[in-house]
C-alpha positions in Angstrom: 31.2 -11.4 0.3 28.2 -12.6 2.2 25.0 -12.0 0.7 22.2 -10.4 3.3 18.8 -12.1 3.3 15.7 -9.1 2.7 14.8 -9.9 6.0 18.0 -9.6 7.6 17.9 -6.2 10.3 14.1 -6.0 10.7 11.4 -6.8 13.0 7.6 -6.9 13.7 5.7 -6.0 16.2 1.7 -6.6 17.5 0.8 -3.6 19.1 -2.1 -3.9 21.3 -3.1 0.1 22.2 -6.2 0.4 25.0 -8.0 3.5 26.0 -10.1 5.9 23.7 -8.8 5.0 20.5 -12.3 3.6 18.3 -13.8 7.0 16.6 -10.9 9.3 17.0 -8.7 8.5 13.9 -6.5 6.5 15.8 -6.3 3.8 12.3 -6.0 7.3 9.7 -3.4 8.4 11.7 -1.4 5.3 12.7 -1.6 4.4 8.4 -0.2 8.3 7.9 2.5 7.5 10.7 3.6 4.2 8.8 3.8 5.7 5.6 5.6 8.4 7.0 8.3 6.4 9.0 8.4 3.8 6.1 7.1 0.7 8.0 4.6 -2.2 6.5 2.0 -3.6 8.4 -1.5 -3.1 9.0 -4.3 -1.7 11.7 -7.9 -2.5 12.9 -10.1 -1.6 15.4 -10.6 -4.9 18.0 -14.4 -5.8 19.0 -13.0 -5.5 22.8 -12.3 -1.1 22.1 -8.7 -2.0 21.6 -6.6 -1.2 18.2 -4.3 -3.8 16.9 -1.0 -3.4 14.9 1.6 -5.3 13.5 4.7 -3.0 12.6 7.6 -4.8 10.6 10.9 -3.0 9.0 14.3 -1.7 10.6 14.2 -2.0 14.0 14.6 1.8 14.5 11.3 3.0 12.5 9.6 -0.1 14.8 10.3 1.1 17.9 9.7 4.9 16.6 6.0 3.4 15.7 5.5 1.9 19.0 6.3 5.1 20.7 4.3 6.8 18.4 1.2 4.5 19.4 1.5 5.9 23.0 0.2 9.3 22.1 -1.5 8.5 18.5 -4.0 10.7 17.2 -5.1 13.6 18.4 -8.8 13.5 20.0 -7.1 9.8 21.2 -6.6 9.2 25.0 -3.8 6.3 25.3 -3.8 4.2 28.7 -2.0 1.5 28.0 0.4 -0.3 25.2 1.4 -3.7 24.4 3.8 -5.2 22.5 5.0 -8.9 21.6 7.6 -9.2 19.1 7.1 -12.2 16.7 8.8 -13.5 12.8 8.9 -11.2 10.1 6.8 -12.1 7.2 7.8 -9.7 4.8 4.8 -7.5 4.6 5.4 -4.6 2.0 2.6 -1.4 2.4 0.4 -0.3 5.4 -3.3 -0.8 5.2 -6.6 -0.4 7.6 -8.1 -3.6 7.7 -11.8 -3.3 8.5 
């Protein structure tokens, strides 16, 4: 029997989302959304009006984050998403960095 590395079956994901996301929530509710889905990672607003992500887990709650980020919160108006995929590192929780 082959033993599976912690690792093994997950990803991570920067998310770059543009558009009216800086004073609507878009970090409160992107931290609720992880929790919810059961991804680690954190959020922050970018100095350029741009939110930054990095998503890690399975695969599946990934990709169900980074469609999530295309609507995001409520009073938020999306215009574009971007995504590079990069190592996993292991990150356990979801936080708002400042």
């Amino acid at each position: 029997m082959q033993e599976q590395s912690p690792q093994q079956g997950k990803i991570r994901a920067r998310v770059f989302v543009s558009g009216t996301v800086h004073g609507v929530g878009y970090r409160y509710s992107t931290l609720k959304q992880a929790q919810r889905v059961g991804v680690g990672g954190w959020v922050r607003n970018v100095p350029d009006g741009r939110v930054e992500a990095v998503f890690e887990g399975i695969k599946a709650d990934v990709e169900a984050m980074i469609r999530w980020c295309d609507r995001g919160s409520l009073a938020a108006e999306v215009t574009n998403v971007t995504v590079e995929y990069e190592q996993v590192e292991g990150i356990q929780g979801f936080e708002i960095r400042r």
